[in-house]
C-alpha positions, -999 to +999 in steps of 0.1 A: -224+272+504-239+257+536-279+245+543-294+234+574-292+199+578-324+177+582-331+145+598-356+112+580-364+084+598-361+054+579-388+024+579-379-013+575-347-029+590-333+006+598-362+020+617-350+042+642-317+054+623-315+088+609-293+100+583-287+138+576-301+155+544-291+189+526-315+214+521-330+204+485-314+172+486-323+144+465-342+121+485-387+132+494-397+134+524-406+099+536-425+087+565-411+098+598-395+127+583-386+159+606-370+190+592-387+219+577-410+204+546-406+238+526-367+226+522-370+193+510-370+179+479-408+183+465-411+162+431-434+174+408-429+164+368-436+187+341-472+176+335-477+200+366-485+228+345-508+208+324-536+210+355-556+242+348-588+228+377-590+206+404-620+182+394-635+151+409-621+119+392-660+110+377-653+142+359-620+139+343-626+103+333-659+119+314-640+144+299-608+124+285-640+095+270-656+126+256-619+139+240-615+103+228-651+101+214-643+137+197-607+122+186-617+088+167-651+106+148-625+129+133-600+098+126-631+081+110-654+105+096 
């Protein structure tokens, strides 16, 4: 089977120089990239499905204190 081939521009000593990707390779896109974005290689781990709401940080940090609170008055009660 045959993809498109995509280009990335690569920072540092190689700036300039492109190499050619296959669709879904292995490498993100990095800065400088061209190609189509919906074909690259989009790394999200399996805590992904863990995120129910999108919530400001003060929020989350208050909720995971609160869970911990919650957590060690079982542990010691």
């Amino acid at each position: 089977m045959t993809y498109p081939i995509f280009s990335v521009g690569m920072g540092g000593g190689m700036a300039g120089t492109s190499i050619e990707l296959p669709k879904y390779g292995i490498f993100p896109p990095l800065p400088g990239f061209a190609g189509d974005l919906e074909q690259t290689a989009l790394y999200a781990g399996e805590s992904c499905r863990l995120i129910h709401a999108i919530k400001p940080a003060g929020h989350i940090v208050r909720d995971i204190a609160r869970e911990a609170e919650d957590i060690l008055q079982r542990l010691y009660a």
